[in-house]
C-alpha positions in Angstrom: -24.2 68.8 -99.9 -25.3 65.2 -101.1 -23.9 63.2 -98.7 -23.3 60.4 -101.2 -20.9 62.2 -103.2 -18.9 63.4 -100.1 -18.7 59.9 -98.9 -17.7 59.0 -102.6 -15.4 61.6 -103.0 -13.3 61.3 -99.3 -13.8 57.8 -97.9 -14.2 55.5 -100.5 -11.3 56.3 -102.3 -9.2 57.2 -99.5 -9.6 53.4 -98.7 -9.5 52.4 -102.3 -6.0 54.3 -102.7 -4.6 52.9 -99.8 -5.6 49.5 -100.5 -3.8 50.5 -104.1 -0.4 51.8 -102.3 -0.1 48.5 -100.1 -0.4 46.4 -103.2 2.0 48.8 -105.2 4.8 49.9 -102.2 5.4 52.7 -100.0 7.3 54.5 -102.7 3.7 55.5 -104.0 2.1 56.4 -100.6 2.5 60.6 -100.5 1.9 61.3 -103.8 -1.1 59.2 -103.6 -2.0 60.2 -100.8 -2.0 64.2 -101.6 -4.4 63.4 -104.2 -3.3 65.7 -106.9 -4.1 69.0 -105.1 -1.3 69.4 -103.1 2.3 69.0 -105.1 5.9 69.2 -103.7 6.2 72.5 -104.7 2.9 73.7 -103.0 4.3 72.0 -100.1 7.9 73.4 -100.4 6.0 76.8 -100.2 3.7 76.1 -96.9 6.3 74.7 -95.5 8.7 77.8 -95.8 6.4 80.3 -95.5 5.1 78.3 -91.7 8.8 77.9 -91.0 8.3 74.2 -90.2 11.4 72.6 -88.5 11.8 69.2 -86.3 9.7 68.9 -83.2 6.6 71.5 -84.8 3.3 70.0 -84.0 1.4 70.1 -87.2 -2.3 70.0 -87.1 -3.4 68.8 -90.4 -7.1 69.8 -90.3 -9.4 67.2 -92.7 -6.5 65.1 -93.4 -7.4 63.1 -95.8 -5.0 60.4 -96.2 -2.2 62.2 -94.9 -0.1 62.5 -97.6 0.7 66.3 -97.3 1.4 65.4 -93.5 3.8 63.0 -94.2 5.5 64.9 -96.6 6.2 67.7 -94.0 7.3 64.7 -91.4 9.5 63.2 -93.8 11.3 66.6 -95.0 11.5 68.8 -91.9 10.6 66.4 -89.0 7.8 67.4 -87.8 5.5 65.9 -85.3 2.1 65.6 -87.6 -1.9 65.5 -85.8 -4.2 64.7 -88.6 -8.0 65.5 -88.0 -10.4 64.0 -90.0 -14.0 63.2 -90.1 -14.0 60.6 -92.6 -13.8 56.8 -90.8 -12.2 55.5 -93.4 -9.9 58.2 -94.8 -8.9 57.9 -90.9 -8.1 54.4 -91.2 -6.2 54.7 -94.7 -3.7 57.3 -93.2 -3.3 55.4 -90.1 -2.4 52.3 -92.3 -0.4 54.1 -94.7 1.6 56.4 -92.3 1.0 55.1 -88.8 -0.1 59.1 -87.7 -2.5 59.8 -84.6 -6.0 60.6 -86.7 -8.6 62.4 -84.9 -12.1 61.3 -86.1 -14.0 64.6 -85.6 -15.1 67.2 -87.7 -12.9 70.0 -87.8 -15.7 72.9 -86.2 -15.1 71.3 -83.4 -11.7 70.3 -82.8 -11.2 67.9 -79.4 -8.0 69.8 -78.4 -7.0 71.9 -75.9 -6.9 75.7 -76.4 -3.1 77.2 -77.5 -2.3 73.7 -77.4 -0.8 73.5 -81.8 2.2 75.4 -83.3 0.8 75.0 -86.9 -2.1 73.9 -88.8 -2.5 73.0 -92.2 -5.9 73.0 -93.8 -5.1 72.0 -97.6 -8.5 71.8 -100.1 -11.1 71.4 -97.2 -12.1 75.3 -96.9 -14.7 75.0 -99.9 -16.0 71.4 -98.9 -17.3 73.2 -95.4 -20.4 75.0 -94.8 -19.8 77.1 -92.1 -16.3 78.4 -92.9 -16.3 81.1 -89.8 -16.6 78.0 -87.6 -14.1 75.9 -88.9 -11.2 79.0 -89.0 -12.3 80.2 -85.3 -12.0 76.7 -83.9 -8.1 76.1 -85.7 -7.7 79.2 -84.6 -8.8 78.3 -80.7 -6.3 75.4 -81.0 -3.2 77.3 -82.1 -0.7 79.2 -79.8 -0.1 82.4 -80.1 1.0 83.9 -83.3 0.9 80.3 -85.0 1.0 79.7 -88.9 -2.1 78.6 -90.8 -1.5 77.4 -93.7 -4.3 76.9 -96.4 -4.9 75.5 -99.9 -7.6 76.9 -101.2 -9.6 77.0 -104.6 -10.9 80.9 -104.8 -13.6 81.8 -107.1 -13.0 84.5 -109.6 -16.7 85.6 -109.6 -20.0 83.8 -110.2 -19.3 80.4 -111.5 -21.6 79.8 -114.9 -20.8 76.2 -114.6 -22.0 73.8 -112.0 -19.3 72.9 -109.8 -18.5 69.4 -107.5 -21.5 68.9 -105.5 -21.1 70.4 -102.0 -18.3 72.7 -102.9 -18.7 76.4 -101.9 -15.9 78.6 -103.4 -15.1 82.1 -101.4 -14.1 84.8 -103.6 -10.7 86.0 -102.4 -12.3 89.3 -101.2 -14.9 86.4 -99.5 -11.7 84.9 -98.3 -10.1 87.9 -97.0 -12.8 89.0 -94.9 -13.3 85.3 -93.7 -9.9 85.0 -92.1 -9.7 89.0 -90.7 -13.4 88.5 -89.0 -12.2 84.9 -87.7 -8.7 86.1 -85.9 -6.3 85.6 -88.6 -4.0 88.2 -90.5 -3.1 87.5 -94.3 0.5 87.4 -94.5 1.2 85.8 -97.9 -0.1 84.3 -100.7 0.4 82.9 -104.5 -1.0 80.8 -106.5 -0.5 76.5 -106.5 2.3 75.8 -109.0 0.8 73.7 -111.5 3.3 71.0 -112.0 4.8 68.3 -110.0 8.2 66.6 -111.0 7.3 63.7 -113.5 8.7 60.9 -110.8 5.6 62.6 -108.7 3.4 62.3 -110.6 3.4 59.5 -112.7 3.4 57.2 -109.1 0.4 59.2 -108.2 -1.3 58.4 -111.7 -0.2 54.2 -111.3 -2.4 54.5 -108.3 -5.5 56.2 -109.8 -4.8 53.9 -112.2 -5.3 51.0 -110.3 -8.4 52.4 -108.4 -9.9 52.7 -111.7 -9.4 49.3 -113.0 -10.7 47.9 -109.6 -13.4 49.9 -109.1 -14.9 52.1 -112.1 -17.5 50.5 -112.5 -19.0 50.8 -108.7 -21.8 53.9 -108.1 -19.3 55.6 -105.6 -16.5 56.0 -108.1 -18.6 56.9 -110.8 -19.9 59.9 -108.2 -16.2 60.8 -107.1 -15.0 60.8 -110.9 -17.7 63.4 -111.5 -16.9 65.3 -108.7 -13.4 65.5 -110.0 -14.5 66.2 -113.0 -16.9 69.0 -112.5 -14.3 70.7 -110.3 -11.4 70.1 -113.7 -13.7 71.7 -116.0 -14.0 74.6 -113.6 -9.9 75.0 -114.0 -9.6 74.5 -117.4 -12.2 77.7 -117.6 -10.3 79.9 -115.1 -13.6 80.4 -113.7 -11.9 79.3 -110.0 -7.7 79.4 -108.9 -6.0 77.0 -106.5 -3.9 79.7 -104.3 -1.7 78.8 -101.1 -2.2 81.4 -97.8 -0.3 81.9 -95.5 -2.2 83.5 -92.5 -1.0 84.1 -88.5 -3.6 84.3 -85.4 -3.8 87.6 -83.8 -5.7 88.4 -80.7 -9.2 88.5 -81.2 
């Protein structure tokens, strides 16, 4: 994984859009903050199919911003945990949201076993190298019988096109196997609606918009745009799917 375009691709902008949010008003904070992969209906559909409800302690595994998080505070009252490894993606959600952010990596979580209802782990799976690791530690973490829920982007075979730099797509049998071997039992899944209500998304886009103008022409957003744009072109070839799970942990 180049290191660079990680950093690009989940620090610097994290900072850059909260910077952008404080300027514009709070109105713009989750749907700038979910960074386009995650819309309200995606959420609507974790959310039911985890059975959130006030007082659930959601562990938000690589964070980001915390806009997904915040979301599920500000709709079904949870109590959200966000863990993320990136210092200033941990900073952004803390100034945007005011949420506890863990600043670890999330194959080795610094809580206590059993000690989560629900985790959400929302476009992070492919990003991670060893993806046993990371699914066995949120599994350590929740109780009994919790909800995982994950966003992920599933490979439909062999990619013929070069996709974002350290991304690693499972194919869902890849992905199937991953969560059986690492505790979890498949419950549910669909694919990511593709729209988001125009009010969503056009306050997401004034923010991009306004990292842009301040900062296209810097080396880290010229990386982060090609990230995003590698990943696009993957889309618009159906040669990869964005597809919500919904898995529980079973005794391993």
């Amino acid at each position: 994984m180049s290191v660079a375009a990680m950093v690009a691709e989940f620090d610097d902008v994290a900072g850059w859009t909260a910077d952008a949010v404080e300027h514009l008003g709070n109105r713009y904070a989750i749907p700038a903050a979910c960074r386009g992969s995650a819309s309200p209906a995606a959420l609507a559909w974790l959310a039911e199919a985890c059975e959130l409800s006030t007082g659930t302690t959601l562990l938000d595994v690589g964070a980001g911003v915390g806009g997904p998080a915040a979301w599920a505070a500000e709709r079904f009252g949870v109590r959200p945990l966000l863990l993320e490894p990136m210092q200033t993606a941990c900073r952004a959600a803390a100034r945007l949201f005011g949420f506890t952010v863990i600043a670890a990596d999330g194959t080795r979580i610094p809580l206590r076993t059993g000690s989560i209802d629900t985790a959400w782990c929302l476009g992070v799976l492919c990003t991670v190298d060893d993806k046993a690791a990371l699914l066995r530690e949120i599994h350590r973490v929740l109780k009994p019988g919790g909800s995982l829920g994950l966003l992920v982007v599933v490979a439909r075979g062999r990619t013929r096109l070069p996709g974002p730099e350290g991304n690693h797509f499972p194919t869902q049998h890849e992905l199937a196997t991953l969560l059986d071997r690492t505790g979890f039992s498949l419950l549910e899944q669909t694919t990511r609606p593709d729209d988001a209500p125009l009010s969503w998304s056009r306050r997401a886009e004034q923010v991009r918009a306004a990292v842009a103008a301040r900062h296209h022409s810097t080396h880290a957003y010229k990386l982060a745009a090609h990230q995003s744009d590698q990943l696009t072109l993957l889309f618009r070839t159906r040669q990869v799917s964005m597809q919500l799970i919904h898995a529980v942990g079973v005794d391993t």
